[in-house]
C-alpha positions in Angstrom: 0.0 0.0 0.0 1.2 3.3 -0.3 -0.2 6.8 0.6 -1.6 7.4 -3.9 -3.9 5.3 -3.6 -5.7 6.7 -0.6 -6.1 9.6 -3.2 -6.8 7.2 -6.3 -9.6 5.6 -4.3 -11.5 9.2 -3.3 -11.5 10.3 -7.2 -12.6 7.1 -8.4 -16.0 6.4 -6.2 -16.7 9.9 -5.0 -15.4 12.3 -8.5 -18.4 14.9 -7.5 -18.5 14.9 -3.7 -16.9 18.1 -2.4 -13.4 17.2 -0.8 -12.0 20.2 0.2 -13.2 23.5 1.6 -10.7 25.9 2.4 -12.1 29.1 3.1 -14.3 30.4 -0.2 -12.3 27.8 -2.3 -14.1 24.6 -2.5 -12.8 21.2 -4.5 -14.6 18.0 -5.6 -12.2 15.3 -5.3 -11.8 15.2 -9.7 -11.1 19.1 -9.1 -8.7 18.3 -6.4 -6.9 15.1 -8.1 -6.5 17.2 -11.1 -4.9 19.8 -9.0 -2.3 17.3 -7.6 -1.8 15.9 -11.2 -0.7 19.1 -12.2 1.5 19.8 -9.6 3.2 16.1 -9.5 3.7 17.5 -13.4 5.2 21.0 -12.1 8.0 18.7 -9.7 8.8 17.0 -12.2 9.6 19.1 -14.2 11.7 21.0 -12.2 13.6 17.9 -11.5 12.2 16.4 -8.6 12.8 12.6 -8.7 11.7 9.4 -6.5 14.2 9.8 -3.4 14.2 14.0 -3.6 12.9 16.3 -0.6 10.6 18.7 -1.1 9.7 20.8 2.2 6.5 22.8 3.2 6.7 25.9 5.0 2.6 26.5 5.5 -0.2 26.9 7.6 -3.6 25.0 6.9 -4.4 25.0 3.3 -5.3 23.3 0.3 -1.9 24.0 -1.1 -0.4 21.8 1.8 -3.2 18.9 1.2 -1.6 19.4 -2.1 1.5 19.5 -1.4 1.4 15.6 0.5 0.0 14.2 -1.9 2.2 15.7 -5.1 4.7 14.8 -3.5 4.1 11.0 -3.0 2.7 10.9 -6.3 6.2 11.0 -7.6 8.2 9.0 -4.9 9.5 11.8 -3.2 9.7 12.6 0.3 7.9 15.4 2.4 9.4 17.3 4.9 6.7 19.2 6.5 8.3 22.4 9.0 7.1 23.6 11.6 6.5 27.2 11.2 6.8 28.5 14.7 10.2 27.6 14.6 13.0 30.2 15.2 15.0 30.9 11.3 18.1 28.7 12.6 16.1 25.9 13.5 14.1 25.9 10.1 17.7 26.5 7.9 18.8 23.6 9.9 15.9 21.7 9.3 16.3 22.7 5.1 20.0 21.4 5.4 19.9 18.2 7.5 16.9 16.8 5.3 18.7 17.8 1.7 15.3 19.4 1.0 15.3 20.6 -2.7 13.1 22.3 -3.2 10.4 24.6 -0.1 6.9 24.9 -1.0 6.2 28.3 1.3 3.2 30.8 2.1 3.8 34.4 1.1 3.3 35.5 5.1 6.8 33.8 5.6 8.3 36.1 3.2 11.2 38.0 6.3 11.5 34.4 7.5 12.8 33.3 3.9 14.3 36.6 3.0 16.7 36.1 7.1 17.6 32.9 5.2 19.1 33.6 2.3 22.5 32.7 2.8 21.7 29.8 4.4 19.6 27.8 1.8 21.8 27.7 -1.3 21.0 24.1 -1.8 17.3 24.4 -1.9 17.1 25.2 -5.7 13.4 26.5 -6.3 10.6 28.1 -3.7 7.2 27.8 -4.8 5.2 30.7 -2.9 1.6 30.3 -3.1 -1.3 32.7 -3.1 -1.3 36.2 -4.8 1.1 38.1 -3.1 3.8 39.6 -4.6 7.4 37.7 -4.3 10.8 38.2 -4.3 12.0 38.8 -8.1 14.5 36.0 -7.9 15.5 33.1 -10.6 14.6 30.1 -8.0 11.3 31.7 -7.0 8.1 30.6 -8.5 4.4 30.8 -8.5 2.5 28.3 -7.2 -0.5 29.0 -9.1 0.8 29.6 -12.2 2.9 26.7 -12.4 0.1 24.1 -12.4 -1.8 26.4 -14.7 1.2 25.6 -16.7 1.3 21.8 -15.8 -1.1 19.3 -17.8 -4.4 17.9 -15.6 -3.8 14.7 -17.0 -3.2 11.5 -14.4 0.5 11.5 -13.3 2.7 8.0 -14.5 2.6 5.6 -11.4 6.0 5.5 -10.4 7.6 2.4 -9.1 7.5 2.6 -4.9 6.3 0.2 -2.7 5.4 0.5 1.1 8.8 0.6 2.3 10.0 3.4 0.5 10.4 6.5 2.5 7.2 9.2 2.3 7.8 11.5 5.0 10.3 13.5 7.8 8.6 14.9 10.6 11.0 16.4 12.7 10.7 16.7 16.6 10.5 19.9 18.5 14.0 19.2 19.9 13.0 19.5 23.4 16.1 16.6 24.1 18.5 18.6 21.9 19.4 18.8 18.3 15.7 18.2 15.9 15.2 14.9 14.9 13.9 13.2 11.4 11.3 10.8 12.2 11.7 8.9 9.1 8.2 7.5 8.0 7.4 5.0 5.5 4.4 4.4 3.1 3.5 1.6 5.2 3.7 3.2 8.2 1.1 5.7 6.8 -1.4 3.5 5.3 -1.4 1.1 8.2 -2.5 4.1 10.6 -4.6 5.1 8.1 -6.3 2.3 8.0 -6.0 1.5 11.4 -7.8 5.2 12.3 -11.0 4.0 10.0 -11.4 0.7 11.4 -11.0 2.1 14.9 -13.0 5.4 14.4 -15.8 4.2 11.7 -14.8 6.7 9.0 -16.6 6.8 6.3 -17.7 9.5 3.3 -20.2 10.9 5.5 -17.6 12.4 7.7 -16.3 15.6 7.7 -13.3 16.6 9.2 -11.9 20.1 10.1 -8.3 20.5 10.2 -7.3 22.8 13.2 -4.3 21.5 15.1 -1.6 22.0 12.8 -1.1 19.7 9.0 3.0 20.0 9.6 2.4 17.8 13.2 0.9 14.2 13.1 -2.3 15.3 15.5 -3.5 16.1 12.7 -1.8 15.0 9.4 -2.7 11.3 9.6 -6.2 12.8 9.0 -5.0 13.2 5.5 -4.9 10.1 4.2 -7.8 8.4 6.5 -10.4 10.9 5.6 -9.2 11.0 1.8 -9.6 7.0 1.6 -12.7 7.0 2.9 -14.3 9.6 0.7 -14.7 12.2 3.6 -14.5 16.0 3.0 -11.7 18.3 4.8 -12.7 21.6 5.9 -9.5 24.2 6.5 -9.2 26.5 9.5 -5.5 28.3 8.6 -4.9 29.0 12.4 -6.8 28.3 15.7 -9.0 30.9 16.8 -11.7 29.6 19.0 -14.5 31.2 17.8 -13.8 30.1 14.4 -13.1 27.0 15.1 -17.0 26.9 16.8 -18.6 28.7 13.9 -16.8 26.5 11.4 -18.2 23.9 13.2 -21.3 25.0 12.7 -21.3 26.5 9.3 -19.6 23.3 7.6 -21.5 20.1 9.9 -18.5 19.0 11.2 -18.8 15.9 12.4 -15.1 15.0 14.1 -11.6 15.9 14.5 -9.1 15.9 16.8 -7.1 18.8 18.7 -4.4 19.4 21.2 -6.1 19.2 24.6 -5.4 23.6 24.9 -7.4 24.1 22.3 -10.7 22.2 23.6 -9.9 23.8 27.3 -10.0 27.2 25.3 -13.1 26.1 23.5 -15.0 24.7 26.2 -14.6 28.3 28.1 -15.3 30.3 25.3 -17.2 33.3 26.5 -19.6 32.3 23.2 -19.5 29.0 23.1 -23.4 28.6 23.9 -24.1 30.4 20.8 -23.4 27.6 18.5 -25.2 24.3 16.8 -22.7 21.1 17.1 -25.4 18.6 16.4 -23.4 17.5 13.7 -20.2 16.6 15.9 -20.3 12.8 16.9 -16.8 12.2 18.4 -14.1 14.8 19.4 -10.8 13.4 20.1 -7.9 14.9 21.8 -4.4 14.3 21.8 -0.9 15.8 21.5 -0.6 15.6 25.5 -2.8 14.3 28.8 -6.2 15.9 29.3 -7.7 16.4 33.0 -11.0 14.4 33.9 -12.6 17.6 34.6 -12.1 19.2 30.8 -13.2 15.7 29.8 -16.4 16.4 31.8 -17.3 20.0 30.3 -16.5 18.5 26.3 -18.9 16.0 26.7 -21.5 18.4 28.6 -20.7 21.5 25.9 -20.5 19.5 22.7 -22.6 16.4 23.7 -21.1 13.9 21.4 -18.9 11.0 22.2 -14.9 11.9 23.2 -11.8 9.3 22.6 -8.4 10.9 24.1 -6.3 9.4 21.9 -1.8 9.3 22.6 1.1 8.8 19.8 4.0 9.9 18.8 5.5 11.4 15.6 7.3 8.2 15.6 4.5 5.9 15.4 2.7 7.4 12.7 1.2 8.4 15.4 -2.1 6.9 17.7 -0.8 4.4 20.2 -3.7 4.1 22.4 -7.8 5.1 22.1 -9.7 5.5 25.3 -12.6 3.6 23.3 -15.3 1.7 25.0 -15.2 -1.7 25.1 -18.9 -2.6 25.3 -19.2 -4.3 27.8 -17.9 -1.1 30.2 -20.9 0.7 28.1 -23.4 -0.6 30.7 -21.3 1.2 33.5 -22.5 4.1 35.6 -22.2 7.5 33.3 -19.2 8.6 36.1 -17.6 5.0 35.8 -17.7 5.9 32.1 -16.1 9.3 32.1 -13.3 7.8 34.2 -12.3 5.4 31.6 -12.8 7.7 28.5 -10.3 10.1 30.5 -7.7 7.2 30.4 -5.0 7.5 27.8 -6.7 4.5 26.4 -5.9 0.8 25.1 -3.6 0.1 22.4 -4.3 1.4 19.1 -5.4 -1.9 16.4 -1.9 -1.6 14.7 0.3 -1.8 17.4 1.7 -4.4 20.3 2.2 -2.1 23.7 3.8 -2.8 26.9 4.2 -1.1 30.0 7.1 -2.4 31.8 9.4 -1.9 34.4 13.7 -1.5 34.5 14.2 -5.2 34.2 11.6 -5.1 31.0 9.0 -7.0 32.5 5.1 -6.0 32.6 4.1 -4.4 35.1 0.8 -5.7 37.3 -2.4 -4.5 35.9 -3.2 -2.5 39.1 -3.1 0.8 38.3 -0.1 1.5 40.7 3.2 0.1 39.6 3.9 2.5 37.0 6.6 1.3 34.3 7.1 2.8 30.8 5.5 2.1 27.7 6.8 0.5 25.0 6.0 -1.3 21.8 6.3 -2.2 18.0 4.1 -2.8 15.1 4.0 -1.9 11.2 3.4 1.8 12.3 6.7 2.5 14.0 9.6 4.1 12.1 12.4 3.0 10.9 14.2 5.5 12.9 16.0 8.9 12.6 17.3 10.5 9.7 20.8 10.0 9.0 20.9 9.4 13.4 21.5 5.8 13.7 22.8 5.8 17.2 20.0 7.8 18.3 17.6 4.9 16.7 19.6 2.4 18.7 19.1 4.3 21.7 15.3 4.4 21.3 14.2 1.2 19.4 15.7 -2.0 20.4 15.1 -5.5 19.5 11.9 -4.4 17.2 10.3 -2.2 20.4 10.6 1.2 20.7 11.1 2.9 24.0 8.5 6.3 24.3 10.0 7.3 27.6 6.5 7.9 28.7 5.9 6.5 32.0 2.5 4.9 32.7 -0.1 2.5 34.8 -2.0 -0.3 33.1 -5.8 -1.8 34.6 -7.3 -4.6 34.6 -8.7 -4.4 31.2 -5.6 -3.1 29.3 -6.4 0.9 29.3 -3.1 2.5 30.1 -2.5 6.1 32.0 0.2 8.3 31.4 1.4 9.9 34.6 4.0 11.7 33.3 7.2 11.8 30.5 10.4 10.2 32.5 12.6 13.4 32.4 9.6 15.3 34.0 9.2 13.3 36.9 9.4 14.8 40.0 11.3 13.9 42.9 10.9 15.2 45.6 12.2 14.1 49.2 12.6 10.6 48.1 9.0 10.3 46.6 8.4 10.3 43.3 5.2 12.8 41.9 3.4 12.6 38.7 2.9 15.7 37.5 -0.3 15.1 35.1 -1.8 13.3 39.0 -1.4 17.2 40.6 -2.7 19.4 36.9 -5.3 16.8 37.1 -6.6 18.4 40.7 -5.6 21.6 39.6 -8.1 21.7 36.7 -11.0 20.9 39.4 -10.5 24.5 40.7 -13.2 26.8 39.3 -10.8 29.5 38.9 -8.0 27.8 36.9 -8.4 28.0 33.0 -4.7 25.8 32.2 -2.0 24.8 34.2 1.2 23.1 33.9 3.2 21.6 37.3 7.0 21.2 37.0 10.1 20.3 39.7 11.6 23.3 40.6 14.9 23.3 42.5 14.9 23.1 46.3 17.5 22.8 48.9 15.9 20.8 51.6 13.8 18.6 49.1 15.8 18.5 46.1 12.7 19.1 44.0 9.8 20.7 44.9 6.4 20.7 43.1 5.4 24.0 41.4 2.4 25.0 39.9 2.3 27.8 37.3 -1.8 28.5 36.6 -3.4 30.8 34.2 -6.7 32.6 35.8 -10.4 32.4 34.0 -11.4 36.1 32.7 -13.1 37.6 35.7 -12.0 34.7 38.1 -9.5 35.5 41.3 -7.5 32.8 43.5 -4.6 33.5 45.9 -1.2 31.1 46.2 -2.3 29.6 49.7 -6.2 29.1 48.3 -4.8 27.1 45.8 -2.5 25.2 47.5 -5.2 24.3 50.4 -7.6 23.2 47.7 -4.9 20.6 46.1 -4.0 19.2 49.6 -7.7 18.7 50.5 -7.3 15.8 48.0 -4.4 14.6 47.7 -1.2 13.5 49.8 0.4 16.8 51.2 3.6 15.9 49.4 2.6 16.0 46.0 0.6 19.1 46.5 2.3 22.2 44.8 4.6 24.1 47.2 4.2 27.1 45.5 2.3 28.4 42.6 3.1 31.2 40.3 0.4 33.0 38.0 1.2 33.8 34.6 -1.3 35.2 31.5 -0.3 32.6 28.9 1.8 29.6 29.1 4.1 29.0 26.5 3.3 26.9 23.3 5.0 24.3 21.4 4.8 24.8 17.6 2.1 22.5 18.1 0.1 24.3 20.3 1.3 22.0 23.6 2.1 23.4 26.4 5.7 23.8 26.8 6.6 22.9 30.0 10.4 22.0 29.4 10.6 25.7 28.6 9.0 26.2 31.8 11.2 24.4 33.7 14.5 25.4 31.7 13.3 28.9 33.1 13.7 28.1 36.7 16.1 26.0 37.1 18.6 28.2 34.7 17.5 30.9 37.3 18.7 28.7 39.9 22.0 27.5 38.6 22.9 30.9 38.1 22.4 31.5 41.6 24.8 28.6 42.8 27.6 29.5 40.4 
């Protein structure tokens, strides 16, 4: 199988259904096809060959929609950027993946123009939309070239599902970005993995809103396309828009960084809206609290699935899906299980184990880390083969997420390994303590962290972000968390802030966070 024919499939059963809706532009899926022809056509015949890297610099569009699936049409290899990256880290990016040529939105122009003497080897930049670009021999128009290019179907090129299609690369919160190499099998597995799991079909549609350059959203691509379903486009999150779009466009699922549906949920307008048409919402990206669990279902009143991944496993791991026997359960009893990270995913084998690699008990207590292996797991980093040893050995690979298992095989993550806290000899999850902080009525997001501390060694911290309107004091905070739960993992301090920072995918950064104090505090003992 390989990522074509997901496209192949759409134009041949479903030529007239709308496909894509990006704004006022709208696409059946023979509009679209023809649109991907021609610029398979346009790569081509700027030299682009099976093997070559073409990277997209882009927010939600069309174009990037496009973009995938020109690019696999020819064998070549995607490397989609993340735009909220600083210049050096996207010229490094360029570089280290041998990207030829950057497919770029006009808005990125100073980005491009701060690079110039840095990306000698890309050799053309195709700049969409209408703006006016640099008058320069490598830059093109998007739009014009495929006017240029035939509509006619593109030669199948000889791949198979082991060939390369993609290079996500991580944020780089361990160091130097990564290349998450992934293959065409990888992709259509999950893909087809994601439709057996989630039903999809051609009466879906699906709204892109968590980024198309991070997995949380990309598989979406090639799932939704297979099945016949229609993508609606929202170029940036704004949660207003995101509701109306909703609304305007009978959404009926997508999936989104567990910030964004906390911002949605207490959106001053959120009330104003129809979501009759939603019937799933799934979250993902990072651990979601029980209690924003609680106000999604309430708000949007269709079913939720928190889903967990990784770039490097293409990416769901685990769905907290029903099993239907636990249907019959108490409503409560059900909310506590669809807050689990879930069980494991249809296309992968997971473990939790402990140091000596053995399972742990089923108990919800001993907490090991999970690991595991299937067809959708990469075949490592790019051109980092020490780093692949270090993470995937003998076929499993190691997420460095640390987690409990129950009784009937739904796993919870209670934290990534290097944010563990420890603190006077006991160790404290910090999802266990954002978890109680989310129950306060005055906390809108949260992020807890170890913070330097000379008679603890660690000490937990709470940095909180304050409702509109709402007011809470340090100590009021503090007494709420250790009315329910052990003193020691109760924050020993909490500091307010306005915003918490973002990954480029919309995540809360809490490495950044920490980074902040604990640089504070080194500077203090040197």
């Amino acid at each position: 199988m390989i990522i074509p024919e997901t496209l192949k499939k759409a134009s041949k059963l479903f030529p007239y259904k709308e496909g894509v809706v990006c704004g006022e532009r709208r696409f059946t899926y023979q509009e679209f096809t023809n649109r991907v022809f021609r610029l398979a056509h346009c790569l081509t015949r700027l030299g682009i060959k099976k093997g070559d890297k073409v990277a997209v610099l882009h927010p939600n569009c069309h174009y990037f929609l496009e973009a995938y699936y020109g690019i696999s049409l020819i064998g070549a290899i995607s490397v989609p950027i993340n735009y909220r990256l600083s210049p050096g880290e996207i010229s490094f990016i360029l570089k280290d993946s041998e990207a030829k040529i950057l497919i770029v939105d006009p808005i990125f122009q100073k980005t491009i123009e701060g690079l110039r003497g840095e990306t000698s080897q890309i050799e053309n930049l195709i700049w969409t939309g209408d703006e006016k670009i640099p008058k320069e021999a490598r830059n093109l128009n998007y739009e014009e070239l495929i006017l240029q290019s035939k509509g006619e179907p593109f030669p199948e090129i000889p791949m198979d599902g082991e060939d390369l299609a993609q290079i996500y690369y991580t944020s780089g919160t361990t160091g130097r970005p990564k290349g998450v190499m992934l293959t065409h099998k990888n992709v259509m597995t999950h893909a087809l993995g994601t439709i057996a799991e989630i039903h999809l079909t051609d009466r879906d549609v699906w709204i892109h809103v968590a980024p198309l350059f991070h997995l949380a959203d990309a598989w979406a691509t090639w799932a939704i396309t297979w099945v016949g379903g229609t993508h609606v486009m929202v170029r940036e999150f704004d949660p207003k828009v995101v509701l109306e779009t909703i609304q305007k466009e009978k959404v009926t699922l997508t999936n989104l960084i567990p910030t964004m549906l906390n911002l949605m949920v207490n959106h001053p307008e959120v009330g104003r809206f129809d979501y009759s048409s939603l019937r799933v919402l799934l979250s993902g990206g990072a651990p979601i609290a029980p209690e924003v669990v609680r106000k999604i279902i309430e708000t949007f009143k269709c079913d939720y699935i928190q889903t967990y991944g990784m770039t490097e496993t293409s990416p769901y791991l685990t769905l907290s899906i029903l099993k239907n026997h636990l249907r019959t359960l108490p409503p409560e009893e059900q909310l506590k299980i669809k807050s689990k990270t879930g069980r494991e995913f249809i296309a992968v084998e997971l473990k939790v184990v402990n140091d000596k690699g053995e399972e742990v008990k089923k108990d919800e207590k001993e907490v090991g880390e999970i690991i595991v292996k299937g067809d959708i797991v990469t075949r490592g980093y790019w051109k980092l083969p020490e780093e692949t040893e270090k993470t995937i050995k003998d076929g499993w690979l190691y997420t460095g997420d640390l987690a409990v298992i129950d009784e009937e095989g739904y796993v919870t993550i209670v934290d990534r390994k290097k944010d563990m806290i420890l603190t006077g000899g006991e160790n404290v999850y910090s999802t266990e303590v954002e978890n109680v902080l989310y129950m306060h009525p005055s906390i809108l997001e949260c992020a807890v962290i170890g913070v330097p501390d000379p008679k603890w060694g660690e000490a937990v911290k709470g940095v909180v972000v304050l409702k509109p309107g709402h007011k809470a004091t340090e100590e009021e905070i503090i007494r709420f968390c250790k009315e329910r739960m052990a003193h020691y993992k109760a924050p020993k301090s909490i500091d307010f802030m306005d915003a918490l920072p973002r990954t480029g995918s919309g995540k809360i950064h809490k490495k950044g966070l920490k980074d902040k104090y604990w640089e504070g505090y080194e500077k203090k003992v040197h």
